[in-house]
Predicted model as a PDB file, atoms N, CA, C, CB and O in Angstrom, pLDDT in the B-factor column:
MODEL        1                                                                  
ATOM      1  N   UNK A   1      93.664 106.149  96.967  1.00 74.00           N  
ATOM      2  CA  UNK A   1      92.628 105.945  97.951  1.00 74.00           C  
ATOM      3  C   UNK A   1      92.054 107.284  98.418  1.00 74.00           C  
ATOM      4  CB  UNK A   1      93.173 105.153  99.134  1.00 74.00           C  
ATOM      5  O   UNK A   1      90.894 107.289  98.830  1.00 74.00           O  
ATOM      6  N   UNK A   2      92.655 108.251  98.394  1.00 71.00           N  
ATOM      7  CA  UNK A   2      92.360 109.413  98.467  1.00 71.00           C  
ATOM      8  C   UNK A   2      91.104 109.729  97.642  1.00 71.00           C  
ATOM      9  CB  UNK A   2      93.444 110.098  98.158  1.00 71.00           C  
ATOM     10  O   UNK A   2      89.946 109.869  98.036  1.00 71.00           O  
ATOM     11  N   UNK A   3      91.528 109.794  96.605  1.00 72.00           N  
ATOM     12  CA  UNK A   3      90.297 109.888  95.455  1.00 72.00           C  
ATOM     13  C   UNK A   3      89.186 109.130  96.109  1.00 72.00           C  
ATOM     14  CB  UNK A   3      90.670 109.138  93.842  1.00 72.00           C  
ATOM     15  O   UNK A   3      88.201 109.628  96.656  1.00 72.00           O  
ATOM     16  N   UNK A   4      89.457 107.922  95.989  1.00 74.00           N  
ATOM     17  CA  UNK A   4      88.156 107.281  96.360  1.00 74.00           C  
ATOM     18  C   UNK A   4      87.537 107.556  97.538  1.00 74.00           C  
ATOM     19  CB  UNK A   4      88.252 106.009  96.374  1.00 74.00           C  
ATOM     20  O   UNK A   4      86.516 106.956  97.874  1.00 74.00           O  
ATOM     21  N   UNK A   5      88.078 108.450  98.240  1.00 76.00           N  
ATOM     22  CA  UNK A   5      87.223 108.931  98.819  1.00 76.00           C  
ATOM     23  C   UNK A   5      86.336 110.150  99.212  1.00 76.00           C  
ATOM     24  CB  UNK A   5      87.519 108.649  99.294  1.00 76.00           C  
ATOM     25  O   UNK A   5      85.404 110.363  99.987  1.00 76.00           O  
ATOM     26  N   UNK A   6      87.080 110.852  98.297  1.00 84.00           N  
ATOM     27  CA  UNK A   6      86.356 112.427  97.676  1.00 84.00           C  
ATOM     28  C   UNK A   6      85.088 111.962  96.640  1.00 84.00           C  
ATOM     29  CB  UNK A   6      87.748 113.550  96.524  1.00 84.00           C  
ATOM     30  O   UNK A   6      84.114 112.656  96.932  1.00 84.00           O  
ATOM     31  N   UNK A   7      84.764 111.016  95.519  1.00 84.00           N  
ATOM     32  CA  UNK A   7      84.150 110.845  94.801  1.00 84.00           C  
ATOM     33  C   UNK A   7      82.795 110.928  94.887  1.00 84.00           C  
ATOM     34  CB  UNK A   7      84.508 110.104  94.511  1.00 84.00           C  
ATOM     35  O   UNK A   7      82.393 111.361  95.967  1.00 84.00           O  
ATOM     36  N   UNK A   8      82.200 110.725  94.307  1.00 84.00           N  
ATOM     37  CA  UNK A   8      80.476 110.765  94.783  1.00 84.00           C  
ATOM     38  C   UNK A   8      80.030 109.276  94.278  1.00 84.00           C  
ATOM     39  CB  UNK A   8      79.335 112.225  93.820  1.00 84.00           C  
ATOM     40  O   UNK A   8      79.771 108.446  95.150  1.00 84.00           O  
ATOM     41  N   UNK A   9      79.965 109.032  93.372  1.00 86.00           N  
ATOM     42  CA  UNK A   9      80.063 107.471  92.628  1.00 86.00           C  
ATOM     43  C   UNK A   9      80.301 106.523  93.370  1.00 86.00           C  
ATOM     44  CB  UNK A   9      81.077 107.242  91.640  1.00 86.00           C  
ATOM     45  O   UNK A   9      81.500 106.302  93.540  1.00 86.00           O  
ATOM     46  N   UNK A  10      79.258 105.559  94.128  1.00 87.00           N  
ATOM     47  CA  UNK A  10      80.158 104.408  94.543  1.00 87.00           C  
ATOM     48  C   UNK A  10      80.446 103.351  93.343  1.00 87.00           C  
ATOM     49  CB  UNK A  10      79.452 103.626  95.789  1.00 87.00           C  
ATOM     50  O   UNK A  10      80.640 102.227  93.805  1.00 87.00           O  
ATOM     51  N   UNK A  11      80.521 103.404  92.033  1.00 90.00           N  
ATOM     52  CA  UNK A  11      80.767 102.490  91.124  1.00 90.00           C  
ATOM     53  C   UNK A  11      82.462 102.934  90.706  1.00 90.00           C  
ATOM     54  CB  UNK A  11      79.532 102.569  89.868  1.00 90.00           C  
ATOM     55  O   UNK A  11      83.356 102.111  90.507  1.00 90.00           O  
ATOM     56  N   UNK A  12      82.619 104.506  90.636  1.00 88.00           N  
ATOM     57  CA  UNK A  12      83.497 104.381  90.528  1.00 88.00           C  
ATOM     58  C   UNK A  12      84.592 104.435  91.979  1.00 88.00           C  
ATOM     59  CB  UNK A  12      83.506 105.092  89.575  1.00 88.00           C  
ATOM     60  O   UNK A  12      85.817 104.495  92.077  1.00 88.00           O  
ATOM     61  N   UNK A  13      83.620 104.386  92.862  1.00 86.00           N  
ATOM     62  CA  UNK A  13      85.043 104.683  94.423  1.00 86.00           C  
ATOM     63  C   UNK A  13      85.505 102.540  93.898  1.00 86.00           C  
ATOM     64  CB  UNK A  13      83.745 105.155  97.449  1.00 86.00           C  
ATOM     65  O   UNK A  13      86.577 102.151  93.435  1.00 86.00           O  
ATOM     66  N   UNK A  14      84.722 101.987  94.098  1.00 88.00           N  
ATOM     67  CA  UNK A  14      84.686 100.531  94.123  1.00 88.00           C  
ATOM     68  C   UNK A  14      85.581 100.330  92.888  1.00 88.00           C  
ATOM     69  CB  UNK A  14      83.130  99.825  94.041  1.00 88.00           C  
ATOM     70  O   UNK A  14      86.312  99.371  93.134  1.00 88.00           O  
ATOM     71  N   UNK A  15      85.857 100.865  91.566  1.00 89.00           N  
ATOM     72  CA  UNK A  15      87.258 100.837  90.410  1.00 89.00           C  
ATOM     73  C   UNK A  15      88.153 101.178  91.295  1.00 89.00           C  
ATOM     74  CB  UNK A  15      87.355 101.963  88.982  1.00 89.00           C  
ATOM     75  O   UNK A  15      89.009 100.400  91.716  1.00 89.00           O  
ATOM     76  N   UNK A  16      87.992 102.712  91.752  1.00 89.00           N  
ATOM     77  CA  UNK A  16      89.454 103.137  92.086  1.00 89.00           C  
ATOM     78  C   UNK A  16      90.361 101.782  93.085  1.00 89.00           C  
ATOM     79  CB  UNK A  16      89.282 104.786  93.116  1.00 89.00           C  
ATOM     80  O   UNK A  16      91.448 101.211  92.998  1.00 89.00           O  
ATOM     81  N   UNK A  17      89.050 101.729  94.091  1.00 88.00           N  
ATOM     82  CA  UNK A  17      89.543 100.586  95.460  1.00 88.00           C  
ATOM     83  C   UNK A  17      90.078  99.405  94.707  1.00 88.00           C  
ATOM     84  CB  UNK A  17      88.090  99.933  96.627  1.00 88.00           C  
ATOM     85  O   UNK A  17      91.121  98.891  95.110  1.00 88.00           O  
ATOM     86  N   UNK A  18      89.562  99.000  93.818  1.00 89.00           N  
ATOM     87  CA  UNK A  18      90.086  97.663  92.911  1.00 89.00           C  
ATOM     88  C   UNK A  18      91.425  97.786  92.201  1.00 89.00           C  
ATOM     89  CB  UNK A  18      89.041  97.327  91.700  1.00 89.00           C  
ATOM     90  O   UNK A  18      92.240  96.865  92.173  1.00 89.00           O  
ATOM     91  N   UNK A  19      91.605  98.945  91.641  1.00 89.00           N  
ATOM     92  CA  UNK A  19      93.586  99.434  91.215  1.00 89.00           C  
ATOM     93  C   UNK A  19      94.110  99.657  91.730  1.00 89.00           C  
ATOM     94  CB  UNK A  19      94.226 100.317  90.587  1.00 89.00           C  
ATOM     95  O   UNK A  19      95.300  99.679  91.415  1.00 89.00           O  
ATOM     96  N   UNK A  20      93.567 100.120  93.321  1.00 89.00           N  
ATOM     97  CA  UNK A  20      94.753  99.882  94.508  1.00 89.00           C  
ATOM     98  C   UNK A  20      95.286  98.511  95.160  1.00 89.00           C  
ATOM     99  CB  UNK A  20      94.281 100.570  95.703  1.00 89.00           C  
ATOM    100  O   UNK A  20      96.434  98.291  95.545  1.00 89.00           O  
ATOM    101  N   UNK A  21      94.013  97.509  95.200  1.00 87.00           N  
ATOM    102  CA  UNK A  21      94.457  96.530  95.324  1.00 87.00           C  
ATOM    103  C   UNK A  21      95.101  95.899  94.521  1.00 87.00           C  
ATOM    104  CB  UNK A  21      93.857  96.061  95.624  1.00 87.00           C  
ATOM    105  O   UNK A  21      95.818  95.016  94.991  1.00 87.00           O  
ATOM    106  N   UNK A  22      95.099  96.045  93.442  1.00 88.00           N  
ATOM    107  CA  UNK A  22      95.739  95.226  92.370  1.00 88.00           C  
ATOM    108  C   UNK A  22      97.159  95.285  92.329  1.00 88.00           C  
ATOM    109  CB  UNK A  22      95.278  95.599  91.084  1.00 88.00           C  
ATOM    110  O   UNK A  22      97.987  94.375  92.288  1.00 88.00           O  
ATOM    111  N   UNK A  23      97.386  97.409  92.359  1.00 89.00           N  
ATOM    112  CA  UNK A  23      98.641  97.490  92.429  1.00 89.00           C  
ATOM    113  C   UNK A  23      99.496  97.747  93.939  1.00 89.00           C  
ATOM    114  CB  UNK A  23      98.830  98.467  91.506  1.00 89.00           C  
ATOM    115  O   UNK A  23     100.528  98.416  93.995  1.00 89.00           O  
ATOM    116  N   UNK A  24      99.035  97.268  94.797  1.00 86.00           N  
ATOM    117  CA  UNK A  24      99.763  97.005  96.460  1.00 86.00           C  
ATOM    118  C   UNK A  24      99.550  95.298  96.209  1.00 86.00           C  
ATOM    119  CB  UNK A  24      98.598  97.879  98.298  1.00 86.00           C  
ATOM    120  O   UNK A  24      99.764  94.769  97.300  1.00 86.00           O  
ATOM    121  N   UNK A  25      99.280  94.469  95.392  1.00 83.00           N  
ATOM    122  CA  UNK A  25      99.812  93.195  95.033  1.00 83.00           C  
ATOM    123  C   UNK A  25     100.525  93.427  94.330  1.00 83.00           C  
ATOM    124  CB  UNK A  25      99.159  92.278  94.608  1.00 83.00           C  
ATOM    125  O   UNK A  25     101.563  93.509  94.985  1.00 83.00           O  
ATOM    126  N   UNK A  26     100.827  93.686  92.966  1.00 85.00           N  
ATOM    127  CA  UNK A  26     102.159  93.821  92.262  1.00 85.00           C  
ATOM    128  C   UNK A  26     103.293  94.059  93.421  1.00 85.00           C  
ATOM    129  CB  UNK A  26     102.113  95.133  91.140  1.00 85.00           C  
ATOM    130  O   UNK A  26     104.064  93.170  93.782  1.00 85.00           O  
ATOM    131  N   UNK A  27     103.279  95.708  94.076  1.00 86.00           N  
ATOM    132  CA  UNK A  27     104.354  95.988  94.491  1.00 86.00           C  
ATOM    133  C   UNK A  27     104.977  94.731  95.888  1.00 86.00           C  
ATOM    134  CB  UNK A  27     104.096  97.552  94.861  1.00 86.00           C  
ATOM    135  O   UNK A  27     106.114  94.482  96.291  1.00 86.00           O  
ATOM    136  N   UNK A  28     103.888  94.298  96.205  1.00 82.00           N  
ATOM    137  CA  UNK A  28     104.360  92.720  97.350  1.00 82.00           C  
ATOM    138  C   UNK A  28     105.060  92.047  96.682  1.00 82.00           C  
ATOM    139  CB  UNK A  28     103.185  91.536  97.904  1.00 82.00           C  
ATOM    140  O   UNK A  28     106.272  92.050  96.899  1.00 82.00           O  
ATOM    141  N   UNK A  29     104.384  91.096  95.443  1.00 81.00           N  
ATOM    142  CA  UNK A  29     105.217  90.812  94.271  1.00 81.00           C  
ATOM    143  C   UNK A  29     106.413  90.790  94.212  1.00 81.00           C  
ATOM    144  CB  UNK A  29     105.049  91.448  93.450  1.00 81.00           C  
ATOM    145  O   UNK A  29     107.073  89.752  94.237  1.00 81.00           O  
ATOM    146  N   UNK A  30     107.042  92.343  94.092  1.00 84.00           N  
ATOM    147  CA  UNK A  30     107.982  92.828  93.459  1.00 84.00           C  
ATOM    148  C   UNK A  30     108.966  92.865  94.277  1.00 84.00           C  
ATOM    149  CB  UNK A  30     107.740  93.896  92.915  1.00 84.00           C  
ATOM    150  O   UNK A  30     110.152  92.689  94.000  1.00 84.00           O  
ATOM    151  N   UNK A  31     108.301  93.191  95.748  1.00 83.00           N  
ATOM    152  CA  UNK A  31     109.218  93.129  96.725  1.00 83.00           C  
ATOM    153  C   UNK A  31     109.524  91.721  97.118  1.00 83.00           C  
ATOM    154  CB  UNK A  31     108.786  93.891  97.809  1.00 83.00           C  
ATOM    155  O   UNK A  31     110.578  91.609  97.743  1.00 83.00           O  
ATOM    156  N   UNK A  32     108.714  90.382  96.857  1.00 77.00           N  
ATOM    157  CA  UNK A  32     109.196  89.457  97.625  1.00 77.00           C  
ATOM    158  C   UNK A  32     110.069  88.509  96.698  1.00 77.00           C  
ATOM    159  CB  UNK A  32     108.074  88.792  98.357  1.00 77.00           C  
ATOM    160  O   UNK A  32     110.760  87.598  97.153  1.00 77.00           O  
ATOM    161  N   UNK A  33     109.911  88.977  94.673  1.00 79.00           N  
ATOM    162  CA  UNK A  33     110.853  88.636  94.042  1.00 79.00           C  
ATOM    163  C   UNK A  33     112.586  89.023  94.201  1.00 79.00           C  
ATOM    164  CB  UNK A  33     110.341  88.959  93.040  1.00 79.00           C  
ATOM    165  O   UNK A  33     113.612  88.344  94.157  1.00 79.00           O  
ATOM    166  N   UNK A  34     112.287  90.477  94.405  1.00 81.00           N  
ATOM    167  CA  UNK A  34     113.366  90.952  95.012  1.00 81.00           C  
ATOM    168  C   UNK A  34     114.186  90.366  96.104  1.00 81.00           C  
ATOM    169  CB  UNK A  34     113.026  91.935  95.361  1.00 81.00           C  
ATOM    170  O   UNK A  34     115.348  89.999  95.932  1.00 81.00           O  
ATOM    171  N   UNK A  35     113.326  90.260  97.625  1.00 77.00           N  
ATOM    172  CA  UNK A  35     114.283  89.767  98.846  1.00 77.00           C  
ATOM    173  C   UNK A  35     114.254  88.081  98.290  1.00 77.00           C  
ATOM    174  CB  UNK A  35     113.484  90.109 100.790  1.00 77.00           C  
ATOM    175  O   UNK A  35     114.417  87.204  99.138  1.00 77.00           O  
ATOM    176  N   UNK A  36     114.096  87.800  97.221  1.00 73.00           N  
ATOM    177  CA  UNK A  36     114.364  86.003  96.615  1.00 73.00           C  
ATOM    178  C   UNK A  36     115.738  86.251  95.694  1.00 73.00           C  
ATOM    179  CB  UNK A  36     112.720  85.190  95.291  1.00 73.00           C  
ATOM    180  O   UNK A  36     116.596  85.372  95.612  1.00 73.00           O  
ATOM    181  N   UNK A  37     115.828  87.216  95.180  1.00 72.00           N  
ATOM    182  CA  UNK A  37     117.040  87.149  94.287  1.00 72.00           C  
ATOM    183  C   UNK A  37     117.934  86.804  94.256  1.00 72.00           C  
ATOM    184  CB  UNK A  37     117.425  87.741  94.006  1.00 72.00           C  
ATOM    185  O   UNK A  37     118.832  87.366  94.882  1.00 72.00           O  
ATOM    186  N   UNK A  38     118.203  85.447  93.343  1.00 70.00           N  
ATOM    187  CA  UNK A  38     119.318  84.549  93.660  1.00 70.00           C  
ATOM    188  C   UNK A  38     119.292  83.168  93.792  1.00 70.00           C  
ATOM    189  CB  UNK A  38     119.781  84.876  94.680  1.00 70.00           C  
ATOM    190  O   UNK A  38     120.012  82.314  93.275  1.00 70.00           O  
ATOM    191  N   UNK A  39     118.261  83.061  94.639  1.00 69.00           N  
ATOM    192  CA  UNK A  39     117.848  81.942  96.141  1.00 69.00           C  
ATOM    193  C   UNK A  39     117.651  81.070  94.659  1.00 69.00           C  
ATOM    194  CB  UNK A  39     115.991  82.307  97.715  1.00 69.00           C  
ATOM    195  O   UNK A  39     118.746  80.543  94.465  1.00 69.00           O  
ATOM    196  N   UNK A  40     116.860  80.756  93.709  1.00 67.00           N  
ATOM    197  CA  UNK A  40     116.125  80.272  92.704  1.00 67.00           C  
ATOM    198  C   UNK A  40     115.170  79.241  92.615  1.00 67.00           C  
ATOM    199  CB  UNK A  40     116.802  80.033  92.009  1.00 67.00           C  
ATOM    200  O   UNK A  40     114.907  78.295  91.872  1.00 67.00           O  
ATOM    201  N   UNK A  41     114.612  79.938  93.978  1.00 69.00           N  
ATOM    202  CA  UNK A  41     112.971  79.499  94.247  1.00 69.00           C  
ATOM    203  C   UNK A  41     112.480  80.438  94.812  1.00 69.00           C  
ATOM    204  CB  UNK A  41     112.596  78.278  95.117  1.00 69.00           C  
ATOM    205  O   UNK A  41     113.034  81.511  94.578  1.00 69.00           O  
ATOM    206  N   UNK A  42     111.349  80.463  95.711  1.00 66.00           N  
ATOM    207  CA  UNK A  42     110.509  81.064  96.196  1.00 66.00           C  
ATOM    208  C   UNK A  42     109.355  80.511  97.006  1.00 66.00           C  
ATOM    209  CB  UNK A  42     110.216  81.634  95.359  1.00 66.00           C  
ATOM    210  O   UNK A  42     108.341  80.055  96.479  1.00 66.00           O  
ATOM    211  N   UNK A  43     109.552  80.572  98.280  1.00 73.00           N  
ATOM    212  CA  UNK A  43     108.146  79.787  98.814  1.00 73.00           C  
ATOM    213  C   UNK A  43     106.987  80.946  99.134  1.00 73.00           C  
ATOM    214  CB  UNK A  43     108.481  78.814 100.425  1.00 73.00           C  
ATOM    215  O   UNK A  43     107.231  82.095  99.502  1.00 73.00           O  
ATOM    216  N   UNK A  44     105.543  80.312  98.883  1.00 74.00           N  
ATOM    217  CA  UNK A  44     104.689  81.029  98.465  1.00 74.00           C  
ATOM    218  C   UNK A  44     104.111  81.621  99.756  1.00 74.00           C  
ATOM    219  CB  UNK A  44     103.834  80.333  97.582  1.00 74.00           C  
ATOM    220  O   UNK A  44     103.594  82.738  99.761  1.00 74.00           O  
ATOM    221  N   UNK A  45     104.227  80.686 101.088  1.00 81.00           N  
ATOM    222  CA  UNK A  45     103.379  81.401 101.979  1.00 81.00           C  
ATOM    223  C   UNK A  45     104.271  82.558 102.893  1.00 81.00           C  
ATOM    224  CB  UNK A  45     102.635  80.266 102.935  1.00 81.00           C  
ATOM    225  O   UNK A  45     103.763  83.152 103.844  1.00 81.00           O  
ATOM    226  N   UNK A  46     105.566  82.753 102.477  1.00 76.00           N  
ATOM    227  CA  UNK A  46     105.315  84.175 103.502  1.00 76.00           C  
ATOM    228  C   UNK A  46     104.986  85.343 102.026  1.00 76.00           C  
ATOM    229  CB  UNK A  46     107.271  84.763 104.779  1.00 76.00           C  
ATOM    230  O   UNK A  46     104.733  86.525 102.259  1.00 76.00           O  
ATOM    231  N   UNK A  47     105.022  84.969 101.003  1.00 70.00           N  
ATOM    232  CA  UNK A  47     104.352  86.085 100.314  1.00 70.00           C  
ATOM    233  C   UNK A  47     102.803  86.190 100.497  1.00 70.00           C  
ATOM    234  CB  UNK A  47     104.649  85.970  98.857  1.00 70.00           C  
ATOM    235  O   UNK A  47     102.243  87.282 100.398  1.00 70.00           O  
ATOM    236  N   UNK A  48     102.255  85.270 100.711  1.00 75.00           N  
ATOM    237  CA  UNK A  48     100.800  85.500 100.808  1.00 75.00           C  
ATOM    238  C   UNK A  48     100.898  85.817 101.795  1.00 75.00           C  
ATOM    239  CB  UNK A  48      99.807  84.616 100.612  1.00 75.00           C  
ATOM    240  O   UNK A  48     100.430  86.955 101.758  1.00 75.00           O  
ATOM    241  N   UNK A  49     101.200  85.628 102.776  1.00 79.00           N  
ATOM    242  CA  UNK A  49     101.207  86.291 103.933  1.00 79.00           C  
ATOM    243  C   UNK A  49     100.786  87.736 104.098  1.00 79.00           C  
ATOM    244  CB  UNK A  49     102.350  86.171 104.333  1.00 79.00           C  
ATOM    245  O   UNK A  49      99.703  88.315 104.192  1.00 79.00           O  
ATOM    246  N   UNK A  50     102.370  88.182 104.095  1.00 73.00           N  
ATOM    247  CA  UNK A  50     102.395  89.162 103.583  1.00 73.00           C  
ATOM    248  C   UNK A  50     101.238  90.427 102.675  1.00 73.00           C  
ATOM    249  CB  UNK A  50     103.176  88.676 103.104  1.00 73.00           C  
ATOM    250  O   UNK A  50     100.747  91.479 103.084  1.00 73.00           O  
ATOM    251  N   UNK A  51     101.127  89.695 101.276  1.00 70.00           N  
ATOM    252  CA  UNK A  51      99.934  90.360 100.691  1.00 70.00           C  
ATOM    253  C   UNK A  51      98.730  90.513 101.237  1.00 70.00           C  
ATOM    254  CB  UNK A  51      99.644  89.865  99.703  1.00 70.00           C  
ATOM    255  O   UNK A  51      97.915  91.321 100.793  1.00 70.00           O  
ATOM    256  N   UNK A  52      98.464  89.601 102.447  1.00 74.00           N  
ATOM    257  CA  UNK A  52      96.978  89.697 102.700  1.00 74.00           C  
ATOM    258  C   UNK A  52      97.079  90.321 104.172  1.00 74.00           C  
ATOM    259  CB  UNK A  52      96.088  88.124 102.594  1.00 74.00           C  
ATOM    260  O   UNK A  52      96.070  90.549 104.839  1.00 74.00           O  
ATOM    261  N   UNK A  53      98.576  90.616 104.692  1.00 75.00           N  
ATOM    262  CA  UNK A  53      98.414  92.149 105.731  1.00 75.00           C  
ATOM    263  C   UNK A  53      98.441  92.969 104.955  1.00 75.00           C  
ATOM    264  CB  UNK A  53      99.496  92.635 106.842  1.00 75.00           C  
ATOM    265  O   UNK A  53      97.839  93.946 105.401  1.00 75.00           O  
ATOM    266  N   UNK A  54      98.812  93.137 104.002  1.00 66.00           N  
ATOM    267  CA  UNK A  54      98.405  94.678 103.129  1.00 66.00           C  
ATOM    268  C   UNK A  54      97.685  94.913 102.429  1.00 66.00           C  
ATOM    269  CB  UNK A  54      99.071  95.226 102.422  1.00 66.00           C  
ATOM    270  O   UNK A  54      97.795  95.928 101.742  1.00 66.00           O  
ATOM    271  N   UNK A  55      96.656  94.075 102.316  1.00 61.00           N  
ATOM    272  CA  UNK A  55      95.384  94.393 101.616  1.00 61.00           C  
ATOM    273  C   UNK A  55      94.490  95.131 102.404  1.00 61.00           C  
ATOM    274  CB  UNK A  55      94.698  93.226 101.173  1.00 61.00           C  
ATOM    275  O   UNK A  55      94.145  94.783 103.534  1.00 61.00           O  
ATOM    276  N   UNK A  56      94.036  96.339 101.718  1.00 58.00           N  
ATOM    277  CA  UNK A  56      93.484  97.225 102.181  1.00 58.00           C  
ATOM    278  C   UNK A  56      91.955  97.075 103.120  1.00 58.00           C  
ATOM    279  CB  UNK A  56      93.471  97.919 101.099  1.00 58.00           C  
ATOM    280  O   UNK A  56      91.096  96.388 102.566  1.00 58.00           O  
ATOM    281  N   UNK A  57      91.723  97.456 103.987  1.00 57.00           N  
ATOM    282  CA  UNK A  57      90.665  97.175 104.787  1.00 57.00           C  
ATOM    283  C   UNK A  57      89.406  98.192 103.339  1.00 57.00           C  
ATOM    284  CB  UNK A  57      90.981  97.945 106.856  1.00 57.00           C  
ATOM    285  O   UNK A  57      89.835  99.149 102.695  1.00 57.00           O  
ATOM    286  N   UNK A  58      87.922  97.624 103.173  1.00 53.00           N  
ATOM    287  CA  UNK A  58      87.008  98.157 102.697  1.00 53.00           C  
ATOM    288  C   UNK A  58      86.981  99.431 102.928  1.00 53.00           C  
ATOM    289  CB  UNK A  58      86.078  97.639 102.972  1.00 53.00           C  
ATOM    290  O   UNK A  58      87.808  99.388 103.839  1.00 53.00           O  
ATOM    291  N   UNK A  59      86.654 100.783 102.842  1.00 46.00           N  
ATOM    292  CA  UNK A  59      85.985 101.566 103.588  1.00 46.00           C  
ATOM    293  C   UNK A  59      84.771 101.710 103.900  1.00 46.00           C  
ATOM    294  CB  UNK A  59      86.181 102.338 103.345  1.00 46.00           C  
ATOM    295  O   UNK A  59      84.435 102.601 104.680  1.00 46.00           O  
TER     296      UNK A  59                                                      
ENDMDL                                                                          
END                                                                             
């Protein structure tokens, strides 16, 4: 996010912003497979939850 905001390009600030979101969903993901390990399910809404407080505000 840094980058994207040094850039001059808004085509490419708007890529960079899009692989951050993508990958701060994986890592939610990863973390909420993780605190499931074991359990051998998973309910979906405190992960969405979750993912959509950490989705990044626009700049």
């Amino acid at each position: 996010m840094m980058k994207a905001r040094s850039v001059e390009s808004e085509e490419t600030r708007r890529h960079l912003h899009d692989a951050h979101t993508r990958v701060i969903s994986v890592a939610a993901v990863q973390e909420h497979l993780h605190a499931s390990a074991g359990l051998g399910s998973m309910e979906m809404q405190p992960y969405l939850t979750k993912l959509v407080r950490r989705s990044p505000t626009p700049w």
